[in-house]
C-alpha positions as CSV (number, residue, x, y, z in Angstrom):
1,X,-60.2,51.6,-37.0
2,X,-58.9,51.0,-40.7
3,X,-56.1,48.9,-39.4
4,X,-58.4,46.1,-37.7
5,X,-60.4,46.4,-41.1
6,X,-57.9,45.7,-42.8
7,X,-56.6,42.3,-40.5
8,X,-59.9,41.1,-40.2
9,X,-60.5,41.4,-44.2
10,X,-56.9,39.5,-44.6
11,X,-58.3,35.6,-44.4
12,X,-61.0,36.9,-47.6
13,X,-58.1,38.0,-49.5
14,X,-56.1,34.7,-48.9
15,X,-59.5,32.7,-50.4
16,X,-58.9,34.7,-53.5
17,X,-55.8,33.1,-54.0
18,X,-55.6,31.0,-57.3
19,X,-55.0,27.4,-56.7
20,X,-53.8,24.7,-59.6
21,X,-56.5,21.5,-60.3
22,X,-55.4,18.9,-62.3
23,X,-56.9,17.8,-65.1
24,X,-59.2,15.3,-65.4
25,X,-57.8,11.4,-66.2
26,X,-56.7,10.9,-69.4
27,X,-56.4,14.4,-70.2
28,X,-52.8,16.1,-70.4
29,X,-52.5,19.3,-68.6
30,X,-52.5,22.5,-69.7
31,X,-48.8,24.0,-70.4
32,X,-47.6,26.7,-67.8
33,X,-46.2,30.5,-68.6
34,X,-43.5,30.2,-66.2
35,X,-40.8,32.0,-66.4
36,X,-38.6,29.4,-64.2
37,X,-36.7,26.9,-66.4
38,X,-37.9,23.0,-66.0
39,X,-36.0,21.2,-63.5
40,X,-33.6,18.5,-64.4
41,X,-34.2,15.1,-63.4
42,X,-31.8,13.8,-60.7
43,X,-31.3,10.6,-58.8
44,X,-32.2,10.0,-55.2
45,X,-28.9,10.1,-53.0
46,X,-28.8,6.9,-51.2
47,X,-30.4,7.1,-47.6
48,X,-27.3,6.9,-45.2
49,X,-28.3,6.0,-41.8
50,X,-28.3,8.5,-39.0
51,X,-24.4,8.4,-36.7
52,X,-25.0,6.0,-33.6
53,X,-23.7,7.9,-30.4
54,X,-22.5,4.4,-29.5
55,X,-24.0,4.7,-26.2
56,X,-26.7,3.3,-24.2
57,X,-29.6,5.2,-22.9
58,X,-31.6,3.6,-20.1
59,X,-35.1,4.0,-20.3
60,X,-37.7,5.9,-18.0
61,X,-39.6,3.1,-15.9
62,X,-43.1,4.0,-15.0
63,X,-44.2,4.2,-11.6
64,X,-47.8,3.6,-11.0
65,X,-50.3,2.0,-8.5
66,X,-51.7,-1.1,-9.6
67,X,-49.1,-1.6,-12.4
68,X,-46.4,-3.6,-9.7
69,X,-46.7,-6.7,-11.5
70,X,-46.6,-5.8,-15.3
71,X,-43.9,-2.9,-15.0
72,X,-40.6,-5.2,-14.9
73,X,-42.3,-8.2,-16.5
74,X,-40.7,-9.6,-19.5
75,X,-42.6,-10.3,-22.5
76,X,-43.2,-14.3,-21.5
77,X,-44.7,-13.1,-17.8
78,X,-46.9,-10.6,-19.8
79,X,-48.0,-13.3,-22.1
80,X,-48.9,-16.0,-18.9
81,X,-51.0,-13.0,-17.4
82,X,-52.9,-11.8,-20.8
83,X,-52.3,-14.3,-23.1
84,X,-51.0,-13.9,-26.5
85,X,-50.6,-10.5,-27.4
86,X,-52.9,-9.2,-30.7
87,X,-49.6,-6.7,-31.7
88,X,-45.8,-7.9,-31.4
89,X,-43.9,-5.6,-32.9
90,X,-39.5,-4.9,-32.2
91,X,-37.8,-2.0,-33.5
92,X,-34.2,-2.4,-32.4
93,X,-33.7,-3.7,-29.0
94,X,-37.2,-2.3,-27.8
95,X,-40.8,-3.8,-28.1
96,X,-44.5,-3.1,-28.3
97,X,-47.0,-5.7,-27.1
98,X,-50.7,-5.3,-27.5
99,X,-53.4,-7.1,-25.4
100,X,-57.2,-6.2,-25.9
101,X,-60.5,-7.6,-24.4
102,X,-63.7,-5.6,-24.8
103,X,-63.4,-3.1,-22.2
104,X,-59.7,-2.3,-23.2
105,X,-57.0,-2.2,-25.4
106,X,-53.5,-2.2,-23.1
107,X,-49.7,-0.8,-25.0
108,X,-47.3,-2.2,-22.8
109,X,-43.6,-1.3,-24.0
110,X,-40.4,-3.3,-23.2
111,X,-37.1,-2.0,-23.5
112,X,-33.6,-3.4,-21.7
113,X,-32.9,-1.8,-18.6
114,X,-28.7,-2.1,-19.4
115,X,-26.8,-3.3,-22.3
116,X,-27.7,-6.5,-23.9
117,X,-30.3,-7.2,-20.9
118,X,-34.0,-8.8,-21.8
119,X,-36.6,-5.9,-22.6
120,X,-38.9,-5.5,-19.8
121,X,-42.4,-3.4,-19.1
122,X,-41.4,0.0,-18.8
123,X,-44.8,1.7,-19.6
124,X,-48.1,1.1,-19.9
125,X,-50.8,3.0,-21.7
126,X,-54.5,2.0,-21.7
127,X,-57.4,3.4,-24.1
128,X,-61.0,2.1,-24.3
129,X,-61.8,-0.4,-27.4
130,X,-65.0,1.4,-28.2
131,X,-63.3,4.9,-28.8
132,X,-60.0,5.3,-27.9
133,X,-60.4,7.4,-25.2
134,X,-57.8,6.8,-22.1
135,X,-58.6,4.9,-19.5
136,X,-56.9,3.9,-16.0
137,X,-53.9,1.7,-16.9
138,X,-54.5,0.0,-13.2
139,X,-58.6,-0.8,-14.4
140,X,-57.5,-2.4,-17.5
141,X,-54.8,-4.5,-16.5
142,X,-57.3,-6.1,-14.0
143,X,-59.7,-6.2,-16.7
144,X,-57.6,-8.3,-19.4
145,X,-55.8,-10.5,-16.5
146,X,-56.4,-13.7,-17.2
């Protein structure tokens, strides 16, 4: 019995624990009694990029009713279907492409299916303007089609 005490009286001891607020603006703050010596000032290293494994990894393609004819689409067909995108954004050789209306707001990602190839729809993901809560990917690409 003294044991589970003891556990359940453990979260009241951790809010006992001191914690450091700084001082007001303006004001300098109070010296510490630390018995640690002050840490000398270094540069940064320079940021060296992470080694490319000089491969190419093909990407997952999404396989869902009622996507057929955005999944595989390149970024002009997805434009003639929803019009212009409201996000465009590339990182490397893949791509993001937003379209919203009012019901919806549709991701659809493109990334080459070889080598050097175009990036095409690979996935999809749907959410509800309003909230953000998911919605059927199929329902909202009939929604936004033009």
């Amino acid at each position: 019995m003294p044991r589970k005490l003891v556990i359940a009286l453990l979260p009241l001891l951790g809010a006992c624990a001191a914690t450091a607020v700084p001082p007001p603006l303006g004001q300098p703050a109070a010296p510490t009694t630390s018995t640690r010596p002050p840490q000398q000032s270094t540069k940064p290293l320079p940021a060296t990029p992470a080694p490319s494994s000089g491969g190419f990894r093909a990407p997952r393609v999404m396989s869902v009713p009622g996507l057929e004819g955005v999944i595989g689409a390149d970024s002009n067909g997805l434009q003639r279907m929803f019009g212009e995108p409201r996000l465009n954004v590339t990182e490397g050789d893949a791509r993001k492409l937003q379209f919203s209306g009012q019901s919806c707001v549709l991701d659809v990602y493109l990334y080459p299916l070889r080598k050097g190839a175009q990036p095409t729809a690979t996935y999809v993901d749907a959410r509800r303007a309003s909230d953000g809560l998911d919605v059927d990917r199929a329902s909202c690409v009939a929604a936004l089609k033009r």
